[in-house]
N, C-alpha and C positions, 0 to 999 in steps of 0.2 A: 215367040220368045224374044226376039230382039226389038219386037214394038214393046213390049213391056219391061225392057232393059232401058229404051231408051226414054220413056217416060219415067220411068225411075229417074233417071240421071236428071232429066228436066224438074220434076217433082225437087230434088236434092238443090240444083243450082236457084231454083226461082225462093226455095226458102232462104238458102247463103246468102241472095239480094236482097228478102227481105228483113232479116237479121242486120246486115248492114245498113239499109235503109233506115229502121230504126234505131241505132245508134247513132247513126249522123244525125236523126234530129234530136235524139237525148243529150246530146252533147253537144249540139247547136245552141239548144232551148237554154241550157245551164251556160254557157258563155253570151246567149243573147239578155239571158235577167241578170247575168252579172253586170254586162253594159248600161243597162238601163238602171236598177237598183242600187249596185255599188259603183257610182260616180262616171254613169253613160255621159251627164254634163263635164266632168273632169277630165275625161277622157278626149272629147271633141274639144273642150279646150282647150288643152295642151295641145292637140294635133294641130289647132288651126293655128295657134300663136306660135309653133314651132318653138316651144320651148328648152332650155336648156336644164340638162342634168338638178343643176345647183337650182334652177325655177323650180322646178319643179319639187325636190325636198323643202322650198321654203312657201310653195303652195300646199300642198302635204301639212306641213305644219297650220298652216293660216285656215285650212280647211277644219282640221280637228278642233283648232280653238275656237271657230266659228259654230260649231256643231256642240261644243260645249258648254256655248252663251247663251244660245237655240234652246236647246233642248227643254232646262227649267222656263221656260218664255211659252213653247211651245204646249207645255205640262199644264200650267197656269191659264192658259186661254181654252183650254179645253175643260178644265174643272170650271173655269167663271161660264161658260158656254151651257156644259149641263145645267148647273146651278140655274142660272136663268132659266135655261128651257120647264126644267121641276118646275117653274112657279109657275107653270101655265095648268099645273093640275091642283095645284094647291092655293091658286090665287093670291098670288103677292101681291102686296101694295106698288105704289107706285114709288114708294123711295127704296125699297128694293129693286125695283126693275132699275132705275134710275141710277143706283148706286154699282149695280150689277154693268150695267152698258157702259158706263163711266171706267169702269173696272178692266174692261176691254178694250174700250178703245184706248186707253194706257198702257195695255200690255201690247196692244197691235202695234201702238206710236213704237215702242222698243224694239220690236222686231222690224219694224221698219229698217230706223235706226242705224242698228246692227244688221241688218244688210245693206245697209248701206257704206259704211262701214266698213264691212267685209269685202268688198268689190273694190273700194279703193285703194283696200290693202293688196290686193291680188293688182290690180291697174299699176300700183306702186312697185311693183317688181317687174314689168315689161320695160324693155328699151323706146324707144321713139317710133319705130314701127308696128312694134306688136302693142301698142298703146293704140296706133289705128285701128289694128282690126279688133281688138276688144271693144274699142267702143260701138265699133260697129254692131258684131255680136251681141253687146247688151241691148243697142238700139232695136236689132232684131227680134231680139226675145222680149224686149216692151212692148214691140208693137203683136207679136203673137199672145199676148198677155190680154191686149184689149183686146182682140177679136174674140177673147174665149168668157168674155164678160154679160153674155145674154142676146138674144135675138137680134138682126139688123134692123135699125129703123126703120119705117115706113113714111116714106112723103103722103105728101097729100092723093097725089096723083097714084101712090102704089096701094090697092084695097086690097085683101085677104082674097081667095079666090071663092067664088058663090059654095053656100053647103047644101048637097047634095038631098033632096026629101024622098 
């Protein structure tokens, strides 16, 4: 009777763990996609630049108007993108393709642009120090930008390794 008391009581506590268990990571996983999705970048920004109150509502601001420049920019590069891609079933001429990629690379130039744009605006509300490490941070994030732009080159001297027969 009291092995089977106390297996009960183990049975009881080991599900209370894992009830708990699973709620720390349901409610991890929902504050970690919020970090990430809703402005995980925002976030580490202001932390790193130590921002003040009043930066912070007039980054807030410069974010949404940035996001509302964006967005029709964002819309349009993606409808000129399909477009082009259809004429590969449909066989487009070449002054569609031509006018097509023209069409793109103009909306890309704008988004450029405007982020470019946007950054300064955000750099224009830090003091003399946090204007250091923002640049730094951007500088960081350009150079994480190249690296994620296709395979390392290969030298002369570095060949693929022999494929296996």
């Amino acid at each position: 009777m009291k092995k089977s008391k106390t297996i009960g009581i183990a049975v009881i506590v080991l599900a209370l763990m894992n009830v708990i268990l699973l709620a720390f990571l349901w409610f991890g996983q929902k504050h970690n996609k919020r970090l990430i999705s809703g402005g995980g970048g925002l976030f580490v920004l202001t932390e790193k630049l130590g921002l003040s109150e009043d930066q912070k509502d007039q980054l807030a601001v410069l974010r949404e108007e940035h996001f509302q420049r964006m967005e029709p920019l964002r819309r349009q590069s993606h409808e000129s993108r399909d477009r082009l891609h259809s004429l590969w079933a449909s066989g487009g001429t070449t002054e569609q393709i031509d006018s097509l990629s023209a069409n793109i690379g103009h909306i890309q130039a704008q988004i450029e642009k405007n982020t470019f744009q946007h950054f300064s605006e955000i750099r224009a509300i830090c003091n003399p120090e946090q204007k250091k490490i923002f640049d730094q941070i951007i500088k960081d994030v350009l150079r994480q930008g190249e690296r994620r732009e296709g395979p390392p080159q290969r030298g002369a001297d570095q060949r693929p390794p022999p494929r296996r027969r």
